[in-house]
C-alpha positions, 0 to 999 in steps of 0.5 A, a space after each residue: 936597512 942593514 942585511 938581516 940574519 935571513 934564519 926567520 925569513 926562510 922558516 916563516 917561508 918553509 911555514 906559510 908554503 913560499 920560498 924565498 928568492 936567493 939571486 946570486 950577483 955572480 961576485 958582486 956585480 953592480 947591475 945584477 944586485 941593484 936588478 935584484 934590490 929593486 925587483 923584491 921591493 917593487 913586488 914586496 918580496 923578502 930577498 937574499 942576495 947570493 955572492 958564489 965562492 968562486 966569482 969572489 975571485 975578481 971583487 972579493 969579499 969586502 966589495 961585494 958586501 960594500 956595493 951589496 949594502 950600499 944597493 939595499 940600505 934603502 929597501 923596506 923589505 928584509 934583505 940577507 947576504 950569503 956566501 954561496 958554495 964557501 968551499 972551507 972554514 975560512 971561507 966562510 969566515 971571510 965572508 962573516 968578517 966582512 959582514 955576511 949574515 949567511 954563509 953556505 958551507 959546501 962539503 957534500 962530496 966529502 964523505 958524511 962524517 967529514 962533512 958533519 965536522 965542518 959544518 959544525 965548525 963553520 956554526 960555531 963561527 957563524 954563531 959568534 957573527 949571529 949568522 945563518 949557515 947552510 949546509 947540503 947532503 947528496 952531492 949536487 954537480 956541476 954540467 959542464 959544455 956539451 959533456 954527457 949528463 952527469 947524475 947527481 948522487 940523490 939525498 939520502 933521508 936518513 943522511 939529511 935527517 942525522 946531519 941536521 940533528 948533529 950540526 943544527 944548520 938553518 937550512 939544507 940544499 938538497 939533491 933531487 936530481 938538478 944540476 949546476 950549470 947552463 942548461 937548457 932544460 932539466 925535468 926530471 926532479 925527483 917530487 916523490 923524494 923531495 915530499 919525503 924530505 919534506 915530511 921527514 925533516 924539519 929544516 927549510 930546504 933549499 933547491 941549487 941547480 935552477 937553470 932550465 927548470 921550467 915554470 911550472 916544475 919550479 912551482 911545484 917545487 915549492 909546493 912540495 917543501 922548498 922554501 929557498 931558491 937559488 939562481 945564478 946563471 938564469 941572470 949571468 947568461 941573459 946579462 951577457 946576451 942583453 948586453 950584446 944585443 944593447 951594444 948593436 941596438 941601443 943609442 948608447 953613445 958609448 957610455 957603458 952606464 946606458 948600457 948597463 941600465 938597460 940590462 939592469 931593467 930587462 934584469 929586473 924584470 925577469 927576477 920579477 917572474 921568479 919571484 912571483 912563480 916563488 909565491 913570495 910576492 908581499 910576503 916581505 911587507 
């Protein structure tokens, strides 16, 4: 199956009350994406694998839409490819040329006019490439180390609800108060604004800043309004630790492939609790 345009999959989710897992392959890492593919087809779960702008800077955009499409051509469920984070028109416009069928254009922090004229300059493009953008309003930072806790600055309604009218984006990330990051635990998720959201716009919204977010929290997420979920360092971080642990522990005879399989399955496995806590489980049949 080739990447499809991931628009429907995620408004059919936004409709029915799921959301679609978007698992990010930290720049188009083998193990992780084939983890992926085969975690959402066991479950028939719909799936849109992530590459984030800055771990491009290793493979690039042509290797991680090549292994990507190789791993997935023989799934049965719907599966996307987006860009995550692209940080200009251009790098969106990489990312649509080697065959991406969504592209997240990341200018929140820029003041609101700037970040409407880019966005509706990356549509344009993507519309030419019959591909999905998506957008954010509120500002969603990045935790870094042990440094004191940033605060996000929190979507506004009356933003999120002109930006959407004036750019016609697909989807949009919204701030409710998570952050980017390895973080152990993060709780304190604004519900009463995401249930605003919700009522007051009338495009899927997408939750970034998933480290540590406890099940339960997660779930609820979802049943308040999110109907697109991204995950990066809930994959790249145990990746490391299981590889870790395969080296010492493993009868792996110093063939990396043993290794990499390993980590592979216990990859999968975990994507498998994600999607299910989603509600996406069949919904990709």
């Amino acid at each position: 199956m080739s990447f499809v345009n991931p628009k429907s999959m995620v408004q059919k989710a936004w409709e029915d009350g799921y959301a679609v897992p978007a698992f990010n392959s930290n720049g188009g890492c083998y193990d992780i994406i084939r983890a992926a593919v085969e975690a959402a087809e066991e479950l028939g779960s719909p799936l849109i694998l992530q590459t984030y702008q800055d771990n491009l800077a290793y493979r690039g955009y042509k290797h991680a839409a090549e292994i990507s499409a190789l791993l997935a051509e023989e799934a049965t469920v719907p599966v996307a490819l987006q860009l995550d984070h692209g940080h200009s028109l251009s790098d969106c416009r990489g990312a649509l040329e080697a065959g991406y069928t969504s592209v997240m254009i990341d200018v929140s922090h820029l003041p609101f006019e700037e970040n409407v004229a880019l966005t509706k300059q990356v549509l344009q493009l993507a519309r030419k490439f019959k591909a999905a953008v998506e957008g954010e309003v509120g500002h969603i930072v990045i935790q870094k180390g042990d440094d004191a806790l940033p605060i996000s600055p929190k979507t506004d309604i009356e933003e999120a609800r002109e930006y959407c009218r004036r750019t016609g984006v697909d989807f949009l990330a919204v701030a409710i108060g998570t952050r980017h990051g390895v973080i152990e635990s993060q709780t304190d998720i604004d519900f009463p604004l995401l249930k605003k959201l919700r009522a007051s716009i009338e495009v899927p919204l997408v939750l970034h800043g998933t480290s540590g977010i406890p099940p339960e929290l997660l779930s609820r997420c979802v049943q308040n309004g999110i109907a697109k979920a991204n995950f990066g360092e809930v994959f790249r971080v145990p990746y490391i630790k299981y590889f870790a642990e395969y080296m010492e522990t493993l009868d792996h005879q110093y063939h990396p492939w043993r290794i990499m399989q390993a980590c592979k399955d216990r990859l999968k496995e975990d994507m498998k609790k994600l999607i299910r806590i989603l509600g996406a489980e069949g919904k990709g049949r």
